[in-house]
C-alpha positions as CSV (number, residue, x, y, z in Angstrom):
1,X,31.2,-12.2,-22.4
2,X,31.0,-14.2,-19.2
3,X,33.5,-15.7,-17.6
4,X,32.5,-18.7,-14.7
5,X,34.4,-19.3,-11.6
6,X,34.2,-22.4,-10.4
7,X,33.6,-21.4,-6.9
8,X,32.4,-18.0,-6.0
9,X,31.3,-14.9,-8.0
10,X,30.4,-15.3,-11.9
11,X,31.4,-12.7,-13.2
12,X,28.8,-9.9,-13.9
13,X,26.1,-11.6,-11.7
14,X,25.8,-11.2,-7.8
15,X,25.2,-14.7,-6.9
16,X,27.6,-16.6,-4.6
17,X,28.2,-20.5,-5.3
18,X,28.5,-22.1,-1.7
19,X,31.8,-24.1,-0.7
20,X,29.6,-27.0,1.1
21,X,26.4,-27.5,2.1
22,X,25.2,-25.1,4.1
23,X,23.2,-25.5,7.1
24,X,20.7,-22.4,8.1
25,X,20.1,-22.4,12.1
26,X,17.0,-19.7,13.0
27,X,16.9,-18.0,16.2
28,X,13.1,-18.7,17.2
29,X,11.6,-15.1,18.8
30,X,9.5,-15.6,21.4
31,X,5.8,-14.0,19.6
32,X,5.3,-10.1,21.0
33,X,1.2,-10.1,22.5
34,X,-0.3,-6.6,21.6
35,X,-2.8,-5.2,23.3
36,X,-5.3,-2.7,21.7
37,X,-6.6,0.4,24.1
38,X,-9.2,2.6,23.4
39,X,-10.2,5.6,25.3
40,X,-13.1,8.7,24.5
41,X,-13.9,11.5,26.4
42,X,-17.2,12.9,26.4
43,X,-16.4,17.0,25.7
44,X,-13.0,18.1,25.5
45,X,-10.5,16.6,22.8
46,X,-8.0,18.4,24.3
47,X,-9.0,16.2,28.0
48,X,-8.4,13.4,25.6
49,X,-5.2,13.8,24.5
50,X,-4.0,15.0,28.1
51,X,-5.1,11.5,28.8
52,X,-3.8,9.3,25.9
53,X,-0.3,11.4,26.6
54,X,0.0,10.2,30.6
55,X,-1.3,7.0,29.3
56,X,1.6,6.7,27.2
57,X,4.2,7.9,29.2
58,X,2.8,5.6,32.2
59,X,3.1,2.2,29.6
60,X,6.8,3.5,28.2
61,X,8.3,3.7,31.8
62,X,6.7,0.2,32.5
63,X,8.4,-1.4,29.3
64,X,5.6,-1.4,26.8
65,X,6.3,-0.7,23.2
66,X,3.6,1.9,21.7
67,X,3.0,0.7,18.0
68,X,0.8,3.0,17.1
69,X,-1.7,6.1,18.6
70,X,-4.9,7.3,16.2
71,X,-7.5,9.7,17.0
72,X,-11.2,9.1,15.4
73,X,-14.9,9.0,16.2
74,X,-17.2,6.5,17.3
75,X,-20.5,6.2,16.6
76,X,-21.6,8.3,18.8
77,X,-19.1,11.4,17.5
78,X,-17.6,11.2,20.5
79,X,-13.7,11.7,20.2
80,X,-12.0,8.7,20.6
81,X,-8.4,7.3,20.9
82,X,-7.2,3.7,19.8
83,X,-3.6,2.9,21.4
84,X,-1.3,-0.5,20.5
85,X,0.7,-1.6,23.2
86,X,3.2,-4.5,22.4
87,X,5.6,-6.0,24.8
């Protein structure tokens, strides 16, 4: 059995009647731009990831947010590294 407040919680449920009309102000965020880098090295993976790791710490001392870091192939089986950069 149920019992209803006139203003606040019902009983049982976890919905909140507002006192008044509520107004809902929204802080407008100014849009983050990403940036995609992508860098491949010809022989040595391990050249690569020396690389994409300098790279990395260069953009993090400069501000940069790094999303995300992936390692693949191209079409040419050459290893490759895709870096997104968002500030």
């Amino acid at each position: 059995m149920r019992r209803k407040v006139k203003w606040g919680l019902v009983a049982n449920e976890h919905r909140v009647k507002p006192l008044y009309n509520t107004v809902t102000f929204y802080k407008i965020k100014k849009m983050k731009s990403y940036t995609i880098i992508t860098m491949s090295t010809m022989w040595s993976t391990q050249k690569l990831k020396n690389d994409v790791e300098r790279f990395i710490n260069e953009k993090s001392s400069q501000g940069y947010h790094i999303v995300t870091v992936s390692f693949g192939l191209n079409i040419w089986w050459m290893p490759t590294a895709f870096i997104t950069l968002s500030k």
